[in-house]
C-alpha positions as CSV (number, residue, x, y, z in Angstrom):
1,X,-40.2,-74.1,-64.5
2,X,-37.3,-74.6,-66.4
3,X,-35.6,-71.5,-65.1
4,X,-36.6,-72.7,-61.3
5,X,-35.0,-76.4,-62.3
6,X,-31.9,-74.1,-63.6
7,X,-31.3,-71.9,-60.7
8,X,-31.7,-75.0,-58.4
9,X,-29.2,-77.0,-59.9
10,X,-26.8,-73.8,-59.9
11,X,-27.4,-73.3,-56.5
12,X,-26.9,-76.8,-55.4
13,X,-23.3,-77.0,-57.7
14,X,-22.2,-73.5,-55.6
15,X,-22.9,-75.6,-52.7
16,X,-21.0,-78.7,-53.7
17,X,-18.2,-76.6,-55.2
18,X,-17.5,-74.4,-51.6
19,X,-17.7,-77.5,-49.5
20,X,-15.2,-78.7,-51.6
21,X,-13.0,-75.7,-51.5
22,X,-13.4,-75.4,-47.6
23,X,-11.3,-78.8,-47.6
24,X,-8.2,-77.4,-49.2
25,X,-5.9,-74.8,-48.6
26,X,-4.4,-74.4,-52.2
27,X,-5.0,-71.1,-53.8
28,X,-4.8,-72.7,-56.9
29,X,-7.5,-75.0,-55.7
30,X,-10.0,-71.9,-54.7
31,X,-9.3,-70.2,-58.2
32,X,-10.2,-73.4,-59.8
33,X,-13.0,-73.5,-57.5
34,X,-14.3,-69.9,-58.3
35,X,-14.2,-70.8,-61.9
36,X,-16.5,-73.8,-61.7
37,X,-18.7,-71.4,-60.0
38,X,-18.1,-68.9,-62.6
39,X,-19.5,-71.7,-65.6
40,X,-21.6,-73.6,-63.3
41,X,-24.5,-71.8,-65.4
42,X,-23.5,-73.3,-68.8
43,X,-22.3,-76.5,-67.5
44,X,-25.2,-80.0,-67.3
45,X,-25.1,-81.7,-64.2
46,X,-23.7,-84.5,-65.0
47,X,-20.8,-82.9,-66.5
48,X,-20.4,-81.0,-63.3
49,X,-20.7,-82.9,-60.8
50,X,-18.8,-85.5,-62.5
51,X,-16.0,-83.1,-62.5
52,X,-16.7,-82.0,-59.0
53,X,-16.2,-85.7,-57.9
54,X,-13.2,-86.4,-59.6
55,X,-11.7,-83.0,-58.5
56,X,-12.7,-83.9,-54.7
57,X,-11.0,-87.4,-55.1
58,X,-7.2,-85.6,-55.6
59,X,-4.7,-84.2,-52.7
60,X,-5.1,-80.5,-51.8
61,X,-2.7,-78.8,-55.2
62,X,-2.0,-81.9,-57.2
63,X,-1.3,-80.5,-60.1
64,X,-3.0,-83.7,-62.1
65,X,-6.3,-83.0,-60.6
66,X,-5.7,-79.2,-61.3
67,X,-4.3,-79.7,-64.6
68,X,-7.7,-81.6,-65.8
69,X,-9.7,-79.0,-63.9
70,X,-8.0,-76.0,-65.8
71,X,-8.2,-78.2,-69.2
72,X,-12.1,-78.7,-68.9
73,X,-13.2,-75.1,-68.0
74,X,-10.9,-73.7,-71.0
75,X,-12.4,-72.6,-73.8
76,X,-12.0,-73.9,-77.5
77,X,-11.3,-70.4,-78.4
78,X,-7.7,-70.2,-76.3
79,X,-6.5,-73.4,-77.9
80,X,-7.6,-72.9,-81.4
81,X,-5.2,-72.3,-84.3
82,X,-5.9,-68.9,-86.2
83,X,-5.1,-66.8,-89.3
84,X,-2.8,-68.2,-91.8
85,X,-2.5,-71.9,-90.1
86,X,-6.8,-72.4,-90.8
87,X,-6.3,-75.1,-93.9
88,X,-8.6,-73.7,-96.1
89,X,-9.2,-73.2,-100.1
90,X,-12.3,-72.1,-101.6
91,X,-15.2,-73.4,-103.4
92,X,-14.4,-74.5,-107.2
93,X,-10.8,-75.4,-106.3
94,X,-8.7,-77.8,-107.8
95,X,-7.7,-81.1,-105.6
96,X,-4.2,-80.9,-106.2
97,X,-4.3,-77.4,-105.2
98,X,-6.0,-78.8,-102.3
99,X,-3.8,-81.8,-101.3
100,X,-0.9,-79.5,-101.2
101,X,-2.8,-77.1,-98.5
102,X,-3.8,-80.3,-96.3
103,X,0.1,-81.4,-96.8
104,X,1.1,-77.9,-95.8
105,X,-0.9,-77.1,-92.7
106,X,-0.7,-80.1,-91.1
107,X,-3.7,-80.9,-89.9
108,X,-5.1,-84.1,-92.1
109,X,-7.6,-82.0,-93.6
110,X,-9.1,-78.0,-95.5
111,X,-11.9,-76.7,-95.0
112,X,-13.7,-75.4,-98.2
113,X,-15.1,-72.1,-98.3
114,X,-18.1,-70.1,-100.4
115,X,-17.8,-67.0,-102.0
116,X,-19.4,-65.0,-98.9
117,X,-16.1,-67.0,-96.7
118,X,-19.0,-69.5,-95.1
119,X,-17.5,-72.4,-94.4
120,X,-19.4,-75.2,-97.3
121,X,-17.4,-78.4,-96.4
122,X,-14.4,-79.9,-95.4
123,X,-12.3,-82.6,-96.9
124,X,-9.8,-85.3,-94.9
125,X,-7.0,-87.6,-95.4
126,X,-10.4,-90.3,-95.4
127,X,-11.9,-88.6,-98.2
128,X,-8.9,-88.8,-100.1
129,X,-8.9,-92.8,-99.8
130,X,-12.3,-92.9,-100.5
131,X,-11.8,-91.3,-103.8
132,X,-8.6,-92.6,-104.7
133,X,-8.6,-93.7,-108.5
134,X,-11.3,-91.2,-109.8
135,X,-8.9,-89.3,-111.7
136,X,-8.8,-87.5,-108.1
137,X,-6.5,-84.4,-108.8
138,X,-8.7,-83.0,-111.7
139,X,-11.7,-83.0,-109.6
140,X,-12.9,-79.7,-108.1
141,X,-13.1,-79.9,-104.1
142,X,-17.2,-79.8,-104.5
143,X,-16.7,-82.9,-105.8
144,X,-15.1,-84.8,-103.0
145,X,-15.7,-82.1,-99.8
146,X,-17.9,-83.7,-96.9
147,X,-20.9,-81.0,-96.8
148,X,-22.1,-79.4,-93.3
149,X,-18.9,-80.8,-91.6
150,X,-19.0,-80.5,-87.4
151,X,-17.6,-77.4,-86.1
152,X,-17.7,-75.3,-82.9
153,X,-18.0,-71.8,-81.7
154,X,-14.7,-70.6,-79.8
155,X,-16.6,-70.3,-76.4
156,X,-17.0,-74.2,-76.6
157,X,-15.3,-76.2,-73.8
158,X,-12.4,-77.6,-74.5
159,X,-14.1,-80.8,-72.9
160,X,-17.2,-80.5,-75.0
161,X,-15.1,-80.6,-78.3
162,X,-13.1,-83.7,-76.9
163,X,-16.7,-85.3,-76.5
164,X,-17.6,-84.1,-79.9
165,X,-14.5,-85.4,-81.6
166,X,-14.6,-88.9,-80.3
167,X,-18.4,-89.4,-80.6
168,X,-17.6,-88.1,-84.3
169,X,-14.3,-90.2,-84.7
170,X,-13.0,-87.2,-86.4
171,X,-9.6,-85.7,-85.7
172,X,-9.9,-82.1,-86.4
173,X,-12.5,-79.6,-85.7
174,X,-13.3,-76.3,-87.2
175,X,-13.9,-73.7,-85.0
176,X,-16.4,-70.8,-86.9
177,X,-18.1,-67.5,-86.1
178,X,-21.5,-66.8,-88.3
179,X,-20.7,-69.8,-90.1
180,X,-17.2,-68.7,-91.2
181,X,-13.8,-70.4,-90.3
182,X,-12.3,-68.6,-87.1
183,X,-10.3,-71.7,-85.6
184,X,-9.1,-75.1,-86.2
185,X,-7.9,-77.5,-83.3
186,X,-6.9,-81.3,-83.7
187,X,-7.7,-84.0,-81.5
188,X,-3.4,-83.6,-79.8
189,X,-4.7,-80.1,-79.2
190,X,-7.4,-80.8,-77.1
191,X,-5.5,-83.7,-75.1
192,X,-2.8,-81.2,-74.2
């Protein structure tokens, strides 16, 4: 049943989405088309048609409507910082040593690590305040981390992760892959 209630609604989105694409002439409109096709599989309805109806409501090419098309089909994983700008220090670490990566990456926040490189916890600019006065830079990031933070996997959409975010009120997301850091984005990078 649920695979018949799945096919349905994909079949009734490919319907929506060409006559939709039948009223333009753009060809960025048609690829934009073709890739809402493309995701229609992994997208909810309401997400889709939502989409579909603001999409419809632009001029054939405007490149706002196209611009909020491309930025809600995009995956988290094209956006994402990598490597050596992921804020991170691992498990047992010092807080001043971990003040000075959150100051150096940029991002409000590290991301604290376990032994096997899993990700354990992440600690913000709020966590700081909140402990503030404890004698904060001897602790040990265990200590004053926020366990089982939110995260993402990189083939997220972009729009999901905006949702995520603000339902969170959080300003930067970990992106991770088996449970280990892969990604970070901030809130400015999923606006862009």
């Amino acid at each position: 049943l649920i695979r018949e209630l799945r096919q349905a609604f994909v079949e009734s989105a490919h319907r929506q989405i060409d006559l939709m694409s039948r009223s333009r002439c753009d060809a960025n409109w048609h690829y934009s088309c073709l890739r809402l096709k493309g995701l229609a599989a992994s997208f909810d309805a309401v997400e889709l048609l939502s989409l579909a109806d603001e999409a419809s409501e632009g001029a054939p090419g405007d490149p706002v409507v196209l611009r909020k098309l491309g930025a809600a089909l995009t995956h988290i994983g094209e956006v994402m910082h990598k490597g050596e700008r992921i804020p991170l220090v691992a498990s047992g670490t010092r807080m001043g040593d971990a003040i000075l990566e959150i100051s150096s990456k940029g991002f409000g926040c590290v991301g604290i690590t376990r032994n096997d490189g899993r990700l354990a916890g992440i600690i913000t600019d709020g966590d700081l305040r909140r402990h503030i006065g404890k004698d904060l830079l001897s602790m040990q990031v265990d200590d004053v981390m926020t366990k089982n933070p939110k995260t993402v996997a990189a083939d997220t959409l972009v729009a999901k992760a905006l949702d995520l975010v603000n339902s969170s009120k959080i300003t930067a997301l970990m992106i991770v892959e088996d449970g280990r850091p892969a990604g970070i984005v901030h809130l400015h990078d999923l606006l862009r």
